[in-house]
C-alpha positions as CSV (number, residue, x, y, z in Angstrom):
1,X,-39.3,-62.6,-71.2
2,X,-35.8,-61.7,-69.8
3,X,-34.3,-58.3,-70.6
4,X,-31.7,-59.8,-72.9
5,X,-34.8,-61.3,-75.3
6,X,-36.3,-58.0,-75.0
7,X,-33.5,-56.4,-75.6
8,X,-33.0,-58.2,-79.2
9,X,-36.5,-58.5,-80.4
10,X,-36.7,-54.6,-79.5
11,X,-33.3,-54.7,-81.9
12,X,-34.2,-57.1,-84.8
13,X,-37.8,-54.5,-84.7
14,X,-35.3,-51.4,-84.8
15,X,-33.1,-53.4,-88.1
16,X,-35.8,-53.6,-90.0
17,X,-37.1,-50.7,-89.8
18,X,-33.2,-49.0,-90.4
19,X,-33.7,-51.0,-93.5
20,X,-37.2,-49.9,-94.7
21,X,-36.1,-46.1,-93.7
22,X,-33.1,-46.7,-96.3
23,X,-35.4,-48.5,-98.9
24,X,-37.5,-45.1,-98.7
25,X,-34.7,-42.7,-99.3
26,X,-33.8,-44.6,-102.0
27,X,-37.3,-45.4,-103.5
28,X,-37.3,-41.2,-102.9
29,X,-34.4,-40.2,-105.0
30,X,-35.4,-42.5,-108.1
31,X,-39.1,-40.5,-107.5
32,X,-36.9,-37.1,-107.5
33,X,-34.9,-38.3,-110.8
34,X,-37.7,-39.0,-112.8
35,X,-39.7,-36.0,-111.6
36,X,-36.5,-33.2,-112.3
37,X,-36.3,-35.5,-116.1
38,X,-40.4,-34.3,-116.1
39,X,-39.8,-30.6,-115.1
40,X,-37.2,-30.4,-117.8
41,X,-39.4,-31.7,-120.2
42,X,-41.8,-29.6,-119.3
43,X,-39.7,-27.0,-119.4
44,X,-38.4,-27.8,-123.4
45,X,-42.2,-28.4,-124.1
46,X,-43.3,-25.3,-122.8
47,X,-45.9,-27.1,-120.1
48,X,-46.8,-25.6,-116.7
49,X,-44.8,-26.6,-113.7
50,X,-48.0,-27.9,-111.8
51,X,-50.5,-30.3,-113.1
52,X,-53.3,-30.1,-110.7
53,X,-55.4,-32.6,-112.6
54,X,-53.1,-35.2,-112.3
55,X,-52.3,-34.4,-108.9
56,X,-56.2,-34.9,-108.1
57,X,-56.1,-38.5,-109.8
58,X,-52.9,-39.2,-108.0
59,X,-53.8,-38.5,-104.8
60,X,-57.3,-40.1,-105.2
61,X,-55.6,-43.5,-106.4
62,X,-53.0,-43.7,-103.4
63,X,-55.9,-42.6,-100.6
64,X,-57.4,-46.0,-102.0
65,X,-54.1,-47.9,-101.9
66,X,-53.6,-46.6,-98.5
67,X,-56.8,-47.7,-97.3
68,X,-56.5,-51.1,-99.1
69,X,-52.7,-51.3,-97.4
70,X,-54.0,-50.7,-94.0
71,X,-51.9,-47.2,-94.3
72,X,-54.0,-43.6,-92.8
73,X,-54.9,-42.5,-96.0
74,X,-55.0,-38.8,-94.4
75,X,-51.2,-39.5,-93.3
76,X,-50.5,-40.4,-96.8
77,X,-52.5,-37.1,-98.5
78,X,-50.1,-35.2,-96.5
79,X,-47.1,-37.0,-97.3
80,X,-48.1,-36.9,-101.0
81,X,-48.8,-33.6,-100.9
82,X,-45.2,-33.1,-99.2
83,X,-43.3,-34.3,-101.6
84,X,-45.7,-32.9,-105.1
85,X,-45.1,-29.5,-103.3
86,X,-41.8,-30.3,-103.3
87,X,-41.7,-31.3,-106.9
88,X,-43.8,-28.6,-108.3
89,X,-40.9,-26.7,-106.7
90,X,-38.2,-28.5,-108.8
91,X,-40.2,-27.5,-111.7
92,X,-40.5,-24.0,-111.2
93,X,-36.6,-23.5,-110.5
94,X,-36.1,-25.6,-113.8
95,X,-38.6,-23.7,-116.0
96,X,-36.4,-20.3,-114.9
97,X,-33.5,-22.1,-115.9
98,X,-32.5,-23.6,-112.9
99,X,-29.8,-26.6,-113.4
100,X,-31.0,-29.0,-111.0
C-alpha cells in the first residue's frame, strides 16, 4: 500500500469518526434537555435531585447493552456515571432555584 492509499484510508477512518464525535455531542445535548425538563419537574413536584434506584437499573441495563455491543462495559459504567453525576448536578442547582 503506497503512502498516498494510506494516507486516505487513515483519512476516510479519521471522517467518520469526526462524524460519530458530532452525532455524540448532539445525541448529548438532547440527553441534557430532557434531563434539566426532569430536574425542573422534580423540582415543581417536590422530588429529590438523585434517584439512586433508577440509576442502579440504568446502569445495570447499559452494562448489558455494552456487553451485547461489544462496548467495555466498565468504560461505559464510568461514562454513565460521568454524565448522571453530571445531571444530578443540574438538578441540585435547579431545585435551589437555579435557571438552567
Amino acid at each position: 500500500m503506497s503512502a498516498d492509499q494510506h494516507d486516505e484510508t487513515l483519512a476516510a477512518f479519521r471522517a467518520s469518526i469526526d462524524n460519530i464525535d458530532a452525532a455524540l455531542v448532539h445525541l448529548l445535548a438532547e440527553r441534557f434537555k430532557i434531563t434539566k425538563a426532569v430536574g425542573r419537574y422534580k423540582r415543581e413536584a417536590d422530588l429529590a435531585p438523585a434517584d439512586p434506584g433508577r440509576e442502579e437499573m440504568q446502569l445495570a441495563r447499559l452494562r448489558t447493552l455494552a456487553e451485547q455491543s461489544g462496548l467495555d462495559p466498565v468504560f461505559t459504567e464510568k461514562f454513565i456515571k460521568f454524565v448522571v453525576a453530571e445531571v444530578i448536578n443540574h438538578h441540585q442547582r435547579i431545585a435551589e432555584g437555579e435557571q438552567l
